[in-house]
TISE-811652 format. One record per residue: residue in three letters; y, x, z of N, C-alpha, C in turn. Coordinates in steps of 0.1 Angstrom, whole numbers, padded with zeros to 4 digits, always signed. Atoms other than C-alpha are relative to their C-alpha. Layout:
<pts>
alaYXZYXZYXZ...
</pts>
This chain:
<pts>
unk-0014+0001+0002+2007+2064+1944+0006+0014+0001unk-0011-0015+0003+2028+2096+1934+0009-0001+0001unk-0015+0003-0003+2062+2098+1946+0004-0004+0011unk-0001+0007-0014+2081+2087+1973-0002+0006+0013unk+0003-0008-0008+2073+2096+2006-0019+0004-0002unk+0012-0003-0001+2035+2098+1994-0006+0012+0001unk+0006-0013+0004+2015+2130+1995-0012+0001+0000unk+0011-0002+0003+1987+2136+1980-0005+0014+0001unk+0005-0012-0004+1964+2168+1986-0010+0003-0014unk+0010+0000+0007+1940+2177+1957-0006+0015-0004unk+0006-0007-0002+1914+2200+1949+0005+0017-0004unk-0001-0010+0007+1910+2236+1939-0003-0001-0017unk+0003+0006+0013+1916+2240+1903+0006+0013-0004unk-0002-0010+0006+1916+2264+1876-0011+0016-0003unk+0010-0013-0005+1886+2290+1890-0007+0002-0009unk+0012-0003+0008+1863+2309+1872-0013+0003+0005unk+0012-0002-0005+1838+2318+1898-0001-0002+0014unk+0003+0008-0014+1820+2309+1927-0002+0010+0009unk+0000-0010-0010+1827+2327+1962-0016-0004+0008unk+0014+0003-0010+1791+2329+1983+0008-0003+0014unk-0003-0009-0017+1797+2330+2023-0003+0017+0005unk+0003-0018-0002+1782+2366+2021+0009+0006-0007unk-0010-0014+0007+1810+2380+1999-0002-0003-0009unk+0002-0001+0014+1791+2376+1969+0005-0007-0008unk-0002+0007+0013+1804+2363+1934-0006-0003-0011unk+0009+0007+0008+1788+2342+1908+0008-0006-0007unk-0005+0007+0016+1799+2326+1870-0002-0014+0008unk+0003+0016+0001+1801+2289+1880-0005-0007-0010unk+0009+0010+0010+1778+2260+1869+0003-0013+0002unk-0003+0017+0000+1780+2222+1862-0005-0006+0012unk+0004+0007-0017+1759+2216+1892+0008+0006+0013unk-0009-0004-0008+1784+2236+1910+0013-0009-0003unk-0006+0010+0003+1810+2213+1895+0000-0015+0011unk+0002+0006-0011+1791+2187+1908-0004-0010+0014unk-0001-0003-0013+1791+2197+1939+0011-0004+0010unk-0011+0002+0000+1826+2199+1942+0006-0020-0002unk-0005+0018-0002+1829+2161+1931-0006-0010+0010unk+0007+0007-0010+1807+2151+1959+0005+0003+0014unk-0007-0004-0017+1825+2169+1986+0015-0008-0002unk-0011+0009+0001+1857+2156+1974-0002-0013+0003unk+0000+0011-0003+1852+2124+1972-0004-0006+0013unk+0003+0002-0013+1832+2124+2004+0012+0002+0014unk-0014-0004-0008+1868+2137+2021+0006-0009-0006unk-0012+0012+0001+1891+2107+2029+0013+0007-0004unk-0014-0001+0004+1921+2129+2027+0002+0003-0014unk+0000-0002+0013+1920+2130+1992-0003-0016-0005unk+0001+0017+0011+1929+2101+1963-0003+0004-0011unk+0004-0010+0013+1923+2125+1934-0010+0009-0003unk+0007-0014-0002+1894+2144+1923-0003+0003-0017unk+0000-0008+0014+1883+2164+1891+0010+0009-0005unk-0010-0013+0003+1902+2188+1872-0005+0012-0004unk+0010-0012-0002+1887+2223+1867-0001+0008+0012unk+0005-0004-0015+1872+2226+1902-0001+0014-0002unk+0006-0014-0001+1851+2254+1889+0001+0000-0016unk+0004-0003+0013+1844+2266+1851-0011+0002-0002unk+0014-0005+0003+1810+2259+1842-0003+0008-0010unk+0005-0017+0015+1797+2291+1821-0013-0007-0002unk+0012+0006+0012+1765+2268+1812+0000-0009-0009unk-0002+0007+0013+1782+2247+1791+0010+0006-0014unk-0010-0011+0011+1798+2259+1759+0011-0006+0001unk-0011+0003-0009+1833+2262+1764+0009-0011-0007unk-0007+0013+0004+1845+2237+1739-0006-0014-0001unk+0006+0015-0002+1824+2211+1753+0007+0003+0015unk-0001-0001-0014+1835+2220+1791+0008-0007+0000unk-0009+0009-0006+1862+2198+1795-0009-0013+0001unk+0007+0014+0000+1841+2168+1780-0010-0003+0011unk+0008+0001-0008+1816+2173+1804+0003-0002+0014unk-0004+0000-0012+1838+2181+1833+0004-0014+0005unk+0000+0014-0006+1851+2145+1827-0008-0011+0002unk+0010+0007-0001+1824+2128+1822-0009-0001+0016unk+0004-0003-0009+1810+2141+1851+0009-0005+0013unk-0011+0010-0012+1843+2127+1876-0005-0020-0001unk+0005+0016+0005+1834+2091+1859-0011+0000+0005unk+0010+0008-0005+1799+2092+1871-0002+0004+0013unk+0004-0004-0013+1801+2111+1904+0013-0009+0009unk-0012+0006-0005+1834+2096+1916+0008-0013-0010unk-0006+0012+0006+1858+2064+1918+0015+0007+0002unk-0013-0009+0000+1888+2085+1926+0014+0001-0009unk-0006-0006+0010+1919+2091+1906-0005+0011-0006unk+0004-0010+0005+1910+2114+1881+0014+0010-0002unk-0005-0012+0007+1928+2149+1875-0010+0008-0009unk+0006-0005+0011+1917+2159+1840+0001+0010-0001unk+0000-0017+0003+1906+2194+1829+0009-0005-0014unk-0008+0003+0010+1930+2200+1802-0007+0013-0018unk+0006-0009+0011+1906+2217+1770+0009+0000-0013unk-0012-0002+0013+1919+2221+1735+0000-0014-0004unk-0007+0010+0002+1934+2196+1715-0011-0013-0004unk+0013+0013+0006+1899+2173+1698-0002-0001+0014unk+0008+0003-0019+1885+2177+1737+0007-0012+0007unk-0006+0011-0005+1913+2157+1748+0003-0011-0009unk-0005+0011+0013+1921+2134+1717-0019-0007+0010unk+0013+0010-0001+1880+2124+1728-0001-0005+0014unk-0002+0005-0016+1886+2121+1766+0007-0011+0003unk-0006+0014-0004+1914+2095+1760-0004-0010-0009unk+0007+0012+0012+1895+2077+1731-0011-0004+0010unk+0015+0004-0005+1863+2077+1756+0006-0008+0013unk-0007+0004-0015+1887+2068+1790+0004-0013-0009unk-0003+0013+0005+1902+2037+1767-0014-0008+0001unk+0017+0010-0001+1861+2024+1763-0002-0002+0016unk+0007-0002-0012+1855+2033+1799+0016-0014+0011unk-0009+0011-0008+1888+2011+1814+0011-0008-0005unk-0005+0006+0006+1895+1988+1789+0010-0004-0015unk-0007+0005+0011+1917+1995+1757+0015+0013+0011unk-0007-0006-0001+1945+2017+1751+0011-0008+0010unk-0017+0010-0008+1975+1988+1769-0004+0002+0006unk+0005+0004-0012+1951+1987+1797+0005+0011+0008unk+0001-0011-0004+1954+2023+1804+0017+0003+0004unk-0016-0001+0004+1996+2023+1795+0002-0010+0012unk-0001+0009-0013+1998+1995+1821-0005+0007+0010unk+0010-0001-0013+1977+2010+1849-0009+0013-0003unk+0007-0011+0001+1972+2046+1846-0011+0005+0011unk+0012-0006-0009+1940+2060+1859-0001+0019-0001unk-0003-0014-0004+1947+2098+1852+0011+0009+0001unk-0012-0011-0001+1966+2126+1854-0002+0016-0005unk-0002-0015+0008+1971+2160+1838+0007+0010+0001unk-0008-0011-0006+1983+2194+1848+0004+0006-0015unk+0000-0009+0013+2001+2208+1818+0011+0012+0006unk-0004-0013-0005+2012+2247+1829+0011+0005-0013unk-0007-0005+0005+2043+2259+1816-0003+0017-0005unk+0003-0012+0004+2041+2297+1800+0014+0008-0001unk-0019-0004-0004+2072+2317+1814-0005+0016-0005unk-0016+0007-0002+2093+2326+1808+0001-0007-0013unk-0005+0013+0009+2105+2293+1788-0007+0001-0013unk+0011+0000+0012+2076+2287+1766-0010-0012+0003unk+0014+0011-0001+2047+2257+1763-0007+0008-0011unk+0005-0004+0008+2022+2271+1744-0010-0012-0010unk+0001+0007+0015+2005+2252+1711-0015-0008+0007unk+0014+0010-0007+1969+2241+1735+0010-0006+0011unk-0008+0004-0009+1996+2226+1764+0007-0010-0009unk-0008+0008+0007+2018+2209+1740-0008-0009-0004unk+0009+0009+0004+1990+2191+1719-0007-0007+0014unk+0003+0010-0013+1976+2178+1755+0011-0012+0000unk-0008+0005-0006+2011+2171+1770+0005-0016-0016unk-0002+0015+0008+2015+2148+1735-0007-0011+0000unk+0008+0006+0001+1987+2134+1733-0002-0010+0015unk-0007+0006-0004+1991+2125+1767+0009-0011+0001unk-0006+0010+0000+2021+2107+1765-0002-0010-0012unk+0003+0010+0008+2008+2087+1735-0008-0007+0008unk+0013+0008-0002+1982+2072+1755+0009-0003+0017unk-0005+0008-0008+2009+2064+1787-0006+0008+0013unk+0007-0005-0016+1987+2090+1812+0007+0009+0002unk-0009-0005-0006+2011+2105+1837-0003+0019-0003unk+0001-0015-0001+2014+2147+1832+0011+0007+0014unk-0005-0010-0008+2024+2172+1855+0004+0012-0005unk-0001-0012+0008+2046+2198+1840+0006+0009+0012unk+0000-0008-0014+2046+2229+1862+0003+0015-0004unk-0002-0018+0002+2056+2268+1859-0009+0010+0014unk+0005-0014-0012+2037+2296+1877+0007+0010-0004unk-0002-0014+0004+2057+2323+1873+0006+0010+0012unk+0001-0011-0010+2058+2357+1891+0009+0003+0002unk-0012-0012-0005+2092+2374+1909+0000+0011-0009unk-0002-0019+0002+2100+2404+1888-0011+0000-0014unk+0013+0003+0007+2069+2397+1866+0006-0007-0014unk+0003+0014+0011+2069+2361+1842+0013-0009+0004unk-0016+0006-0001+2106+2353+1858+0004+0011+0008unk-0012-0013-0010+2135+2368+1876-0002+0001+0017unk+0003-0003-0015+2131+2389+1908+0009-0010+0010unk-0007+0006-0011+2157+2366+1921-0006-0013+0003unk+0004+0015-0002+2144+2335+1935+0007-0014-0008unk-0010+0006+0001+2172+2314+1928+0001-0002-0021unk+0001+0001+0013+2172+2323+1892-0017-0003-0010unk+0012+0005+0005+2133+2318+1886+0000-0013-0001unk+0000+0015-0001+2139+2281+1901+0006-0001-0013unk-0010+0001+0009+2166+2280+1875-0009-0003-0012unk+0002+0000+0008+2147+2288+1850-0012-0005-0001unk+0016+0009-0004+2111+2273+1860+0002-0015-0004unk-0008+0013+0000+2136+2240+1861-0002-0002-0018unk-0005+0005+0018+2142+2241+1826-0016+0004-0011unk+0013+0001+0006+2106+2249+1816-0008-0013-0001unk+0000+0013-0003+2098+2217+1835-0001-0013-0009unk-0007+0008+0001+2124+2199+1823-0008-0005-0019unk+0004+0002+0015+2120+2206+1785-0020-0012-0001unk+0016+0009+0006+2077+2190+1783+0004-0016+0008unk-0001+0014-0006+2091+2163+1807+0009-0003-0012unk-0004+0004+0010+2118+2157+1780-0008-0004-0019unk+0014+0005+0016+2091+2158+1747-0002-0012+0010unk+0008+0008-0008+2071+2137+1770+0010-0019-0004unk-0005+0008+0004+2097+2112+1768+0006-0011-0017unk-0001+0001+0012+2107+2116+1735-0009-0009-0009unk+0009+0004+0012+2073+2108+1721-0003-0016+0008unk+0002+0012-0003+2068+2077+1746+0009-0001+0012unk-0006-0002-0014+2095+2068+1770-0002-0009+0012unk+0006+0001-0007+2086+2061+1801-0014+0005+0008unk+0011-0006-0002+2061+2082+1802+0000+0006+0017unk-0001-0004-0005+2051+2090+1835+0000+0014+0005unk+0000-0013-0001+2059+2125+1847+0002+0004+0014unk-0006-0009-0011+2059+2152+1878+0004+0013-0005unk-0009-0012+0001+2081+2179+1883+0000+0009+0008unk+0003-0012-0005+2066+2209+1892+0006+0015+0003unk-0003-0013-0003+2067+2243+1912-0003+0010+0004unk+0012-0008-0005+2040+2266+1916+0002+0014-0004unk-0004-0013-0001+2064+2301+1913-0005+0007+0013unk+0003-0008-0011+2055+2327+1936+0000+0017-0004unk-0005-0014+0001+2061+2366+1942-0012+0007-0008unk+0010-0012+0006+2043+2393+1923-0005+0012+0007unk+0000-0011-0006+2028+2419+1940+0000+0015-0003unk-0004-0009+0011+2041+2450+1925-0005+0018+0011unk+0005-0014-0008+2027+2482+1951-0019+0000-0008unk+0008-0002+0002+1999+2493+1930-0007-0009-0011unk+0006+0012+0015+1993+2469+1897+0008-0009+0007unk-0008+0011-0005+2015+2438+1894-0015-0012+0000unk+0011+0007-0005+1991+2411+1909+0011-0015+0004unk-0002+0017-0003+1997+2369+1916-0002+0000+0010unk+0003+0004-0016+2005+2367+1954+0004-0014+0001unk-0005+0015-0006+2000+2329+1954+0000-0004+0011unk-0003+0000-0009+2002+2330+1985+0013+0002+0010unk-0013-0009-0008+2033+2350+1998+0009-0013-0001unk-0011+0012-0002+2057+2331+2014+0013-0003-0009unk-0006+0007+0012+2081+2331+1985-0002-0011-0003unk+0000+0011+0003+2063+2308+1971+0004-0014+0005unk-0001+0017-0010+2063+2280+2000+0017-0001-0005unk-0016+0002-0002+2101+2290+2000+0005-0009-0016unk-0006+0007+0018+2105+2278+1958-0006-0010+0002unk+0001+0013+0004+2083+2252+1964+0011-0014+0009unk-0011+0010-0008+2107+2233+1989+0009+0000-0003unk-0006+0003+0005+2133+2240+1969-0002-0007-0013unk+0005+0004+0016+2114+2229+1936+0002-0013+0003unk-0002+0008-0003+2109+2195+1958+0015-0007+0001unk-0014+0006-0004+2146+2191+1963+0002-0001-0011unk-0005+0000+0015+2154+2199+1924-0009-0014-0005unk+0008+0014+0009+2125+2168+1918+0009-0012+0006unk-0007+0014-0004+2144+2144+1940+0016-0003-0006unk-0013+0000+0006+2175+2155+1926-0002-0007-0020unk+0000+0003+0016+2163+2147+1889-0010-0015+0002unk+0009+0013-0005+2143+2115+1907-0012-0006-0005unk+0014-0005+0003+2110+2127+1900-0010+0002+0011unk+0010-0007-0007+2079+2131+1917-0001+0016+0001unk-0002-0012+0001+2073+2166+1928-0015+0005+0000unk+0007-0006-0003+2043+2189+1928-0006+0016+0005unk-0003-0016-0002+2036+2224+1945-0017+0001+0002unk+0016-0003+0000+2002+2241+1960+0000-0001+0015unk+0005+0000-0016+1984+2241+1991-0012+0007+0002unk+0012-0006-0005+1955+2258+2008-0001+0011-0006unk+0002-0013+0012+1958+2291+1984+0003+0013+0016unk+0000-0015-0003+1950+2324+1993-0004+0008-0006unk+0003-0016+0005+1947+2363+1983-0010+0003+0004unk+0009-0009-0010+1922+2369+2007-0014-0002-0015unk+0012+0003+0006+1886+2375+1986-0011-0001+0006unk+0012+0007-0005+1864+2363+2010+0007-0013+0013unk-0007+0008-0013+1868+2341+2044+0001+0008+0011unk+0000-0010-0016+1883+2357+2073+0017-0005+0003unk-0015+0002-0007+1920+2356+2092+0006-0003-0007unk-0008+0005+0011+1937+2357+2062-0001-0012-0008unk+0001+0011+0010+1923+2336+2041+0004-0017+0011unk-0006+0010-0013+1930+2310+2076+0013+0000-0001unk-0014+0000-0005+1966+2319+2083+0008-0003-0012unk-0004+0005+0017+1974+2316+2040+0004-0011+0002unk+0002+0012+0003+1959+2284+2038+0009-0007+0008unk-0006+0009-0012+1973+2268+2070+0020+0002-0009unk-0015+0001+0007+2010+2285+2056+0001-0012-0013unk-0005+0003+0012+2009+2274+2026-0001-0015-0005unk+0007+0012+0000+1993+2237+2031+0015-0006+0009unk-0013+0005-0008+2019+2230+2061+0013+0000-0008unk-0012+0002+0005+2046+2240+2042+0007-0010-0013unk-0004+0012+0007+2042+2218+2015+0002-0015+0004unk+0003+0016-0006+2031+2188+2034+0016+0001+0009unk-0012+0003-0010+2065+2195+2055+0013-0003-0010unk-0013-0004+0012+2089+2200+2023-0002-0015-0006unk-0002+0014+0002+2073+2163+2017-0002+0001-0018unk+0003+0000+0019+2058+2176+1979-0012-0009-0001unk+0008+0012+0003+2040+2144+1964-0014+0000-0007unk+0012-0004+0008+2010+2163+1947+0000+0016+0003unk+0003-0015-0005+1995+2194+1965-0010+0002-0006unk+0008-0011+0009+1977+2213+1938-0008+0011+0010unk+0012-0015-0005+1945+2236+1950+0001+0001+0015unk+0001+0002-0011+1944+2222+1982-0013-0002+0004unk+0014+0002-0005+1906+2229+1991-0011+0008-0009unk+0009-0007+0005+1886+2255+1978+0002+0015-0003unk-0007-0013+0007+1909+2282+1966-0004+0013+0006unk-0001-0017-0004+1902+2322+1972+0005+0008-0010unk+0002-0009+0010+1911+2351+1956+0009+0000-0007unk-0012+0001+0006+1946+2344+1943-0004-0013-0010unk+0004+0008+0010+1929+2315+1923-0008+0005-0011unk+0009-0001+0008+1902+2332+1907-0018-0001+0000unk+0013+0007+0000+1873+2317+1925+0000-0014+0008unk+0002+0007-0009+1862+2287+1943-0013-0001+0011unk+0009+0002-0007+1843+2282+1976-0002-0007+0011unk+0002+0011-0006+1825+2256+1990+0003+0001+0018unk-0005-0003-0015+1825+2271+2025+0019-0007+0007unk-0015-0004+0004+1863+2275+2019+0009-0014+0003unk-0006+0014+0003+1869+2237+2008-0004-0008+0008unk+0006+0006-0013+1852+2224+2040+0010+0007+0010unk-0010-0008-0006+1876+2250+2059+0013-0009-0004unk-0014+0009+0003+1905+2232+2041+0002-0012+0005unk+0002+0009-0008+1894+2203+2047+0008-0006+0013unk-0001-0005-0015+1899+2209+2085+0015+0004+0003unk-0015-0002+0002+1934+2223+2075+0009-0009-0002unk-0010+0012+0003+1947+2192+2059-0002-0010+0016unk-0003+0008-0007+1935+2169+2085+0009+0003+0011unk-0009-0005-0010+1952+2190+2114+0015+0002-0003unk-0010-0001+0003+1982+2190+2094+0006-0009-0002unk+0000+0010-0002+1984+2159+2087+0006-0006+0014unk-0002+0003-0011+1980+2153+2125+0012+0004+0006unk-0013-0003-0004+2005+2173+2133+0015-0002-0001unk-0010+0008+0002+2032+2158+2115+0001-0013+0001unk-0006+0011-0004+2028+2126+2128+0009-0003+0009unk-0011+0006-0010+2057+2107+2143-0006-0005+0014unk+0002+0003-0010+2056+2102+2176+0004-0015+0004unk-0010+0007-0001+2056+2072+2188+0003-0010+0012unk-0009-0002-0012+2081+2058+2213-0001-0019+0004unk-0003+0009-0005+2080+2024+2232-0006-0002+0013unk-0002+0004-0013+2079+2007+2264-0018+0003+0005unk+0016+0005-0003+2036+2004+2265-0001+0022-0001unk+0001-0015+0003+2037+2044+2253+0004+0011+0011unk-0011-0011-0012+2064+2061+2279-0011-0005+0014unk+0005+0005-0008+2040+2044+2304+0007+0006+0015unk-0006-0007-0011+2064+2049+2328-0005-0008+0017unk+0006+0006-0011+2047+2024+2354-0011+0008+0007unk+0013-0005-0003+2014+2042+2355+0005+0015+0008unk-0001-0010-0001+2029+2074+2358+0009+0002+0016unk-0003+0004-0016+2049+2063+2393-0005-0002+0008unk+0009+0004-0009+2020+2050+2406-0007+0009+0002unk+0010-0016-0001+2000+2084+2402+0010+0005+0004unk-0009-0010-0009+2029+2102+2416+0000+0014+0001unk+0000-0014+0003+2029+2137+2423-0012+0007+0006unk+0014-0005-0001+1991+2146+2431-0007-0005-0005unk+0010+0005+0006+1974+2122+2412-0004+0005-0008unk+0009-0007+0011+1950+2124+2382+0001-0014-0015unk-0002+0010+0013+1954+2108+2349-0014-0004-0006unk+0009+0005+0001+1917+2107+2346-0002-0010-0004unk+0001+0013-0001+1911+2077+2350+0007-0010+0004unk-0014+0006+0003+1944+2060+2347-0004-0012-0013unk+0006+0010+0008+1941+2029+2326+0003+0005-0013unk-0007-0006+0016+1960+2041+2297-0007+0010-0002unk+0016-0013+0003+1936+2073+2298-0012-0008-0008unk+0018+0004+0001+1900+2053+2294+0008-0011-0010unk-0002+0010+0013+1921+2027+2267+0001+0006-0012unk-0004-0007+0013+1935+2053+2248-0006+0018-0006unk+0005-0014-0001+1917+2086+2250-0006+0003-0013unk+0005-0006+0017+1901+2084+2212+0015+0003-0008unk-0008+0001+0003+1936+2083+2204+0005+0020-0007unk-0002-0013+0004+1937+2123+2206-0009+0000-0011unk+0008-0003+0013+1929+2141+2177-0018+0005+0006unk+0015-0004-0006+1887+2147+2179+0001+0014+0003unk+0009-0011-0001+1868+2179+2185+0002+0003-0015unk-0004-0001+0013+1880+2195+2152-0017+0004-0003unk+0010-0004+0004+1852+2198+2129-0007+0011-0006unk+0000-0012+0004+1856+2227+2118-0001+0010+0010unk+0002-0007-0012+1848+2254+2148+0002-0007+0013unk+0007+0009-0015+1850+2247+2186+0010+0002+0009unk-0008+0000-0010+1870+2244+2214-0006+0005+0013unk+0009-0008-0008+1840+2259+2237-0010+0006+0001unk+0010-0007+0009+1821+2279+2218-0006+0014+0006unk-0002-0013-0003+1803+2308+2230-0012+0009-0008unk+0004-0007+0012+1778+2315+2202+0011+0012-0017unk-0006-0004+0009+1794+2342+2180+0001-0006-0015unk+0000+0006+0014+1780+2323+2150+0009-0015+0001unk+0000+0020-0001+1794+2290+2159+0012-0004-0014unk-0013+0002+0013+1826+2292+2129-0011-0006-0014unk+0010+0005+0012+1801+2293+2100-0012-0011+0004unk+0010+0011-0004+1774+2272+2117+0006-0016+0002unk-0006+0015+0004+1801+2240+2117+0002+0001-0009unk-0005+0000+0009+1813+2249+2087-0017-0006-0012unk+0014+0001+0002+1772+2247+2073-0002-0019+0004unk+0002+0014-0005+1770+2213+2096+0007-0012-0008unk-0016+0006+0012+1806+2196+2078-0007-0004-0012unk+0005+0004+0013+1791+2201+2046-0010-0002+0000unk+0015+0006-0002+1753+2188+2052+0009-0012+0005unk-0005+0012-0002+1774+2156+2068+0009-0003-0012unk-0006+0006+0013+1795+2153+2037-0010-0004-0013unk+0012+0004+0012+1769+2154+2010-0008-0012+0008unk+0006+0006-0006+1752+2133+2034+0005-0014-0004unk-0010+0010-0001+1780+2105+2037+0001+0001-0016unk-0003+0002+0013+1781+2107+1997-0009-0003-0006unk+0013+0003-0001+1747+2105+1993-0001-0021+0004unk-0002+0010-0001+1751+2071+2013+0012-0011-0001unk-0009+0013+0001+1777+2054+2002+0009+0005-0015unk-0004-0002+0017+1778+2068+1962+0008-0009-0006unk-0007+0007+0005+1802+2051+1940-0004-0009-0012unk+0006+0009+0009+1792+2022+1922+0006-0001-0014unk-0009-0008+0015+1797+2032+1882-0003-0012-0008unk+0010+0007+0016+1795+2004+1846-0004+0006-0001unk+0008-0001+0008+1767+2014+1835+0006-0002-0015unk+0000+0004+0010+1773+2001+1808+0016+0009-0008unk-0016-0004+0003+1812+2015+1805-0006+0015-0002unk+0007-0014+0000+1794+2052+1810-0002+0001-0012unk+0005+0002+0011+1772+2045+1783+0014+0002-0015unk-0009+0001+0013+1801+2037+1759+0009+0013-0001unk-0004-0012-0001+1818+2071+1771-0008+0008-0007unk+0007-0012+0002+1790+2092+1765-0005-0005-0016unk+0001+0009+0015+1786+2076+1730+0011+0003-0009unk-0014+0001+0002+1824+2081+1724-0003+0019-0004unk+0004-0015-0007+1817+2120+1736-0004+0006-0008unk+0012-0007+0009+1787+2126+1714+0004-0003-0014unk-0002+0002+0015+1800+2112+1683+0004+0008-0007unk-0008-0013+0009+1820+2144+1673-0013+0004+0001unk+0011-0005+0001+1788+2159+1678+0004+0010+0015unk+0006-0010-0013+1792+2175+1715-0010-0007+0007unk+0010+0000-0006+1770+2176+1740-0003+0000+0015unk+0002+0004-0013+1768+2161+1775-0016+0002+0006unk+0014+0000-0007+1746+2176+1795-0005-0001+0010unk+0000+0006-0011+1747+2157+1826-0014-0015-0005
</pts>
């Protein structure tokens, strides 16, 4: 469910290369893909996976989308977020997704994906985005029309007037959108953020700007009574260290507090969005759940305020072993999984972080998602008939 008070978290998307833990960088591959679909899915806080986790460079690039989806359908049951390739790639993704769940009405009744289509600022869709975003709405699957544009850069230094104009970039593909099938479902995105202009202008997806447009972006969606979407977990930093921590955590909280319904690139992200790393998206992980945690409501009644117990322990007792203690004590949040609370190995940060991900593959490993056969089949048949080439 999109909208409302729901909020979804979903992956890193868009990358072209893969972060090591040592620093190093590497072209992304399909088995690095996935990878990525196996960690996802293995993480509860997530309802959505696929998308362009990573950009596999071993498949040719005008088969990469078909492969990327094909590959969500047999690794995951998930919502899908579709990579969005050129225009036949997707014309064959919603011809093969009709065989795979039923028939075009089926799909128009009871959508199963979703689609990021990226605005091109200032006030532009460009001619691969459009053919998606129509195609799309002929076929009834929800899009996400969204602006990145820079401060000073790809919009105006002023905040206020970027929203402005990000608004009406939006606005306009949600309007086609309608045009060509109405009702179509749509979000109403906001993934501006500052430029960094001391020394080459550079994409600080990160800088607190951003958080600031995307909480007003969210207000501009409820005002036009739309789902919203912004980003989460993003960082500048190019490896893992404080920064890339203190980013993520900003930029994740502040969406989840602004109450945006689809948090884009929430788990993997480095590098301003020009790699992904698995370390990284196990680290996120760890960020959503504590953020999560942290904004839950408290909550208040007679069994809670335990104001009996707490009389009877008086003013030197111990809550130890207090009955409400030993009933309710799982009740705190765990031993985060992600580092330690009494740690005195130097290594111990990357050594849970190592552990995390061996228990997720693990847990996906046992309890894989049960696929038609037979519905696959008719996909990958659908797929190959133009003559590409699934190499899964």
């Amino acid at each position: 469910m999109i909208g409302g008070d729901h909020v979804n978290p979903a992956p890193t998307y868009g990358c072209a290369f893969i972060d090591e833990a040592d620093g190093t960088r590497r072209s992304g591959t399909m088995e690095d893909y996935i990878k990525c679909l196996k960690l996802v899915h293995a993480e509860d806080s997530y309802t959505l996976n696929g998308g362009i986790m990573i950009q596999p460079s071993d498949v040719p690039e005008d088969n990469a989308a078909l492969n990327m989806f094909y590959a969500t359908l047999q690794y995951s049951d998930k919502a899908i977020l579709l990579p969005t390739g050129m225009k036949e790639e997707m014309e064959l993704i919603l011809e093969a997704a009709c065989g795979f769940f039923g028939g075009k009405e089926a799909m128009i009744e009871k959508p199963r994906m979703i689609a990021l289509i990226n605005t091109v600022s200032p006030l532009a869709l460009d001619e691969r985005m459009l053919d998606c975003l129509m195609l799309l709405a002929g076929y009834g699957q929800p899009a996400i029309l969204c602006p990145a544009a820079m401060l000073g850069a790809t919009g105006s230094l002023s905040m206020a007037g970027t929203l402005a104009s990000g608004a009406a970039e939006s606005l306009a593909g949600i309007v086609l959108a309608q045009m060509i099938r109405p009702g179509t479902p749509v979000v109403f995105g906001v993934q501006s953020t500052a430029a960094d202009m001391r020394g080459g202008i550079a994409f600080a997806c990160a800088a607190p700007e951003g958080t600031l447009m995307q909480g007003f972006g969210n207000d501009l969606a409820k005002f036009y009574g739309l789902p919203s979407r912004g980003g989460g977990c993003q960082t500048d930093a190019p490896v893992i260290n404080c920064q890339a921590g203190y980013e993520s955590m900003l930029t994740f909280s502040s969406a989840y507090r602004h109450g945006i319904n689809l948090i884009l690139e929430s788990g993997g992200v480095m590098d301003s969005v020009n790699a992904t790393s698995f370390e990284k998206m196990v680290i996120d992980f760890e960020i959503i759940r504590q953020v999560k945690a942290s904004f839950t409501p408290i909550e208040v009644n007679e069994e809670t305020l335990d104001l009996e117990e707490i009389k009877e322990i008086g003013h030197d007792g111990s809550f130890i072993t207090a009955d409400y203690t030993l009933e309710n004590f799982s009740d705190l949040y765990a031993p985060p999984r992600i580092g330690s609370r009494n740690a005195s190995d130097p290594a111990y940060f990357m050594d849970s972080v190592d552990k995390e991900m061996e228990r997720l593959l693990e847990v996906y490993d046992e309890h894989k998602p049960e696929t038609d056969t037979a519905a696959l089949d008719r996909v990958r048949s659908i797929l190959e008939s133009s003559g590409a080439h699934i190499s899964l």
